[in-house]
N, C-alpha and C positions, 0 to 999 in steps of 0.2 A: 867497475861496477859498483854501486850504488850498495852499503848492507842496509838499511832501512828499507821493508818490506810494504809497500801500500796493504792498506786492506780495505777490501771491499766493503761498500755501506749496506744496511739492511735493505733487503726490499721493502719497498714504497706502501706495499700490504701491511709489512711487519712494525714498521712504523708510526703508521695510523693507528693500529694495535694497542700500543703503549703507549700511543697519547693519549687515545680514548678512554685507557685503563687509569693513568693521571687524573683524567678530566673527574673519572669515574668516582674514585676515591677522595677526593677533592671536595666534589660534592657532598658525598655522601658524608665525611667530618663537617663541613659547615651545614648542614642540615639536620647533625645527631646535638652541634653547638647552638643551633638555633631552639632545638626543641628542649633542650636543657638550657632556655635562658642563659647562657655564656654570651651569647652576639644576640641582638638585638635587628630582625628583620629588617625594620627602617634604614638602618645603618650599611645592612649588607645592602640593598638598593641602593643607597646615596653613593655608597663607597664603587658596586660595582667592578669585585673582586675577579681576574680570570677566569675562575672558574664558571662564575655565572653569567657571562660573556651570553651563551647560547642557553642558557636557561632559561624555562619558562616560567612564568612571577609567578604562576601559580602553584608550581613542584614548592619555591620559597615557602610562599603563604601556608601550605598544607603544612610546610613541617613544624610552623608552631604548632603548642601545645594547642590542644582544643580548636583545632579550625580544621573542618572536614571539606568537603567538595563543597556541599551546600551555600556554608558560613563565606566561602571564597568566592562561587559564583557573584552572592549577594554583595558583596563586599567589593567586587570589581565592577558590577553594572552600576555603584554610585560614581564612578568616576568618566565614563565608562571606558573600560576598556578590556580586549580578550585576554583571556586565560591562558591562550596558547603564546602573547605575545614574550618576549625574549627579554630580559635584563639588557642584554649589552644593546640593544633597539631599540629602549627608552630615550626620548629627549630629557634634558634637562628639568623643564619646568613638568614633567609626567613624573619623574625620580620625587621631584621634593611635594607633588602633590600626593602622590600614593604615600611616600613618608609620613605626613602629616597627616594622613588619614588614619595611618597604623597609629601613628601617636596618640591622636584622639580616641582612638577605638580603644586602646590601652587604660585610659584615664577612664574612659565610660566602664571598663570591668571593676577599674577599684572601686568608683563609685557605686554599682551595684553589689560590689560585695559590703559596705556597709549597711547596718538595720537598717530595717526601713519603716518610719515612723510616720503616722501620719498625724492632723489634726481632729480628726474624728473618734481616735483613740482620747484623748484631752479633753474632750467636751462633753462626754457621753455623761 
């Protein structure tokens, strides 16, 4: 007889469980490193990390700093594309153009955080 004991595997419930709970926590660190500028949203798109496999671009979007429902919807009908659609469902050239939109969109806030001067001021 045999002394190595089989053991049985978790049920198929219990399983899914703790994946979910993985998936869960997963996210939720890359969504706390997104909002605290650490990873850089474009990146996570291009990159297309497991965990965002079945995520939806716009949970992403929201967890930067300052972008609400609103700022996302508008933000997605320039491209266009749904809110509800999935990171790991993206083709290729949708990854690098929503990137490049994030990029741009990023460059437009610095620019607006500088004064803003006009020539009327100059002239008066």
């Amino acid at each position: 007889m045999n002394a190595t004991a089989t053991i049985a595997p978790a049920p198929q419930y219990m399983r899914a469980l703790e994946r979910a709970n993985q998936v869960r926590l997963a996210r939720a660190e890359l969504k706390r490193k997104v909002s605290m500028d650490e990873i850089d949203a474009a990146e996570v798109i291009l990159s297309c990390p497991w965990e965002t496999e079945s995520m939806a671009v716009a949970d992403l979007l929201m967890s930067q700093r300052r972008w609400g429902q609103m700022r996302c919807r508008k933000f997605l009908a320039q491209i266009p594309m749904s809110e509800k659609k999935t990171i790991g469902s993206m083709t290729d050239r949708q990854r690098q153009t929503l990137a490049d939109r994030l990029h741009s969109t990023e460059r437009g806030r610095a620019w607006s955080a500088t004064p803003w001067v006009t020539d009327n001021l100059t002239t008066a």
